[in-house]
C-alpha positions as CSV (number, residue, x, y, z in Angstrom):
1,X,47.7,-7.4,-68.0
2,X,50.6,-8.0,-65.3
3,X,51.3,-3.9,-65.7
4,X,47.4,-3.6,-64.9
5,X,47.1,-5.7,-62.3
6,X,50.4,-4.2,-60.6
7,X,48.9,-0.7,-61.2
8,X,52.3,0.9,-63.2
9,X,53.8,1.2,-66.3
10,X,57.5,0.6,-65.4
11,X,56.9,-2.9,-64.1
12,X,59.3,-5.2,-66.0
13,X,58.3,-8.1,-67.3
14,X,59.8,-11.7,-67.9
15,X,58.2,-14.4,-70.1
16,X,58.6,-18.1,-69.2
17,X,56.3,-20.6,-71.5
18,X,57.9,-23.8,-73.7
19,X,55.6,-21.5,-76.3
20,X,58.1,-19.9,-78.5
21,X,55.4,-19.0,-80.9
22,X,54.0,-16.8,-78.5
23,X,57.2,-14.4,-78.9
24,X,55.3,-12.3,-81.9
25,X,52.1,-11.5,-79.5
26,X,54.8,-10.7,-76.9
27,X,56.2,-7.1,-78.8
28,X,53.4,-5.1,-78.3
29,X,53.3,-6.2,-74.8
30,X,57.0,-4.5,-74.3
31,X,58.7,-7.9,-72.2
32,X,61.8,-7.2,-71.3
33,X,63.1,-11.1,-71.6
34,X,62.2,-14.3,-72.5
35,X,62.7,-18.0,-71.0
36,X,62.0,-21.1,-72.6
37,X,60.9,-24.0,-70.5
38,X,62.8,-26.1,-69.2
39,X,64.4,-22.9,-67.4
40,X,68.1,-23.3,-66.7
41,X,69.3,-22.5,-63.4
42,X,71.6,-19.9,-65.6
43,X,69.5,-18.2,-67.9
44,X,66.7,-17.4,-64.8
45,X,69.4,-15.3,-62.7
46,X,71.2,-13.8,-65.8
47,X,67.9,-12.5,-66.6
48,X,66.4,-11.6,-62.7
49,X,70.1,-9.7,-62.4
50,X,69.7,-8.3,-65.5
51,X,65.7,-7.0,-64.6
52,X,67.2,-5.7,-60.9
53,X,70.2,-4.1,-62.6
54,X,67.6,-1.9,-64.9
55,X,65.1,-1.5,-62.2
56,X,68.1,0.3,-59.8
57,X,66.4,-0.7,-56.7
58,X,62.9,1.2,-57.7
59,X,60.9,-2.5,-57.0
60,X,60.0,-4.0,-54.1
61,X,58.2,-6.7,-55.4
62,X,58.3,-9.6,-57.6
63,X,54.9,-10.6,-59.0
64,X,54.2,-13.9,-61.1
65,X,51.9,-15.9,-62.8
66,X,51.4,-18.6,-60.4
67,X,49.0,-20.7,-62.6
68,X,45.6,-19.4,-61.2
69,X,46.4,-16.3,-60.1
70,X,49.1,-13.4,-59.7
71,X,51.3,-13.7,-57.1
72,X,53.4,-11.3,-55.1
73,X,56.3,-11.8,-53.1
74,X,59.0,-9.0,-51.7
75,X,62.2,-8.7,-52.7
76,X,63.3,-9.1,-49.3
77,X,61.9,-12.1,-48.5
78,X,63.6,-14.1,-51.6
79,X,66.6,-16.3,-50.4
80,X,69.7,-17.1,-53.3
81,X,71.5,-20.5,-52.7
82,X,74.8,-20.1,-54.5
């Protein structure tokens, strides 16, 4: 649905639920990585590198679930605290 909404095929998408279970209805779907709830610090930016990295600076947005509806932010606008 996210591809949809987003209007492309090579959008890449990340799962985050504490719904493993879902993993099976996720293949078809083609997601790129998963994250279990709670999310580690770690495993969220080893897996946003890891999404940039393959996306070679094609996106220029990140778009999300945000509960009731898809969200969109730009990649320039997101700020890392190291």
């Amino acid at each position: 649905m996210m591809r949809k909404v987003l209007g492309t095929k090579d959008a890449i998408l990340i799962y985050v639920s504490n719904h493993e279970q879902v993993l099976i209805t996720l293949l078809p779907a083609d997601v790129f990585d998963f994250i279990g709830k709670p999310i580690s610090e770690e495993k969220f930016f080893s897996s946003f590198s890891r999404a940039i990295d393959k996306l070679n600076g094609r996106a220029a947005l990140l778009a999300f679930n945000g509960g009731q509806s898809f969200q969109h932010i730009e990649y320039g606008k997101i700020l890392y605290n190291v």
